[in-house]
N, C-alpha and C positions, 0 to 999 in steps of 0.2 A: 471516723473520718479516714477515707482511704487518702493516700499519695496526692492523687489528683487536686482531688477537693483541699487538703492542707496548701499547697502550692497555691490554687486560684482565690485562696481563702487571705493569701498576704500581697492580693495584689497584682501575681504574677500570671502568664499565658501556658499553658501547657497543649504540648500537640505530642502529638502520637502516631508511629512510624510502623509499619511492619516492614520487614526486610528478610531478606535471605539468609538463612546461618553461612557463614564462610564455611568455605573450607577450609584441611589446615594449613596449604601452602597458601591462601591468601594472608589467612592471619599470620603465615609469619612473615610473610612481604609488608603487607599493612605495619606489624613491629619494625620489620626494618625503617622501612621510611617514615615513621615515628622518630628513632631512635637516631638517624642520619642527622632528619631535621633538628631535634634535640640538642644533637652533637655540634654542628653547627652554632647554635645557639649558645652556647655554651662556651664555645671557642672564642665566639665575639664580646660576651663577656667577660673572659678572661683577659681579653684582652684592651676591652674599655679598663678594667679593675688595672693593669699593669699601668697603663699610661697615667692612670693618676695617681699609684705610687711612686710612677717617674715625677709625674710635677709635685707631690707632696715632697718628696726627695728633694725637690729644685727649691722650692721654695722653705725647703729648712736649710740648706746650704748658705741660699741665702739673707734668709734674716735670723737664723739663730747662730749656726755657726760666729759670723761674726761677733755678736755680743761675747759668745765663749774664749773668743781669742783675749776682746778688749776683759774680760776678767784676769785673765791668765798673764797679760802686759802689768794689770796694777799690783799683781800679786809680787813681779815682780822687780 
C-alpha cells in the first residue's frame, strides 16, 4: 500500500501538487520568514508565560505568605 492509499485508507483526503523547485535565495527568504513568524510567536508566549508567573506570584503573596507569617506570630 503506497502513502496515498494508507492516508485515504484512515479516512483522510489527499491531493497532490506539483510545484516549482525554489531556488536557493527563495528558500532562504521562505526560512526567514518562517523563522521571523516563529520568533514572533514565541515572543508572545513568553510573554503570556511571564504574566502568569506574575499573577502566580500575586497570588502566593497573597494567600500563602500570610498564613507563614501567622505561623511564625504563634511560634512566638
Amino acid at each position: 500500500m503506497d502513502f496515498f492509499e494508507e492516508v485515504k485508507s484512515q479516512g483522510s483526503e489527499v491531493h497532490l501538487f506539483v510545484v516549482k523547485a525554489l531556488s536557493k535565495g527563495e528558500v532562504e527568504n521562505l526560512i526567514e520568514l518562517f523563522n521571523d513568524q516563529r520568533n514572533k510567536e514565541y515572543e508572545e508566549l513568553i510573554e503570556k508565560c511571564n504574566d502568569f508567573l506574575k499573577k502566580s506570584k500575586e497570588k502566593l503573596n497573597e494567600k500563602i505568605l500570610p498564613l507563614l507569617n501567622l505561623r511564625r506570630t504563634k511560634r512566638n
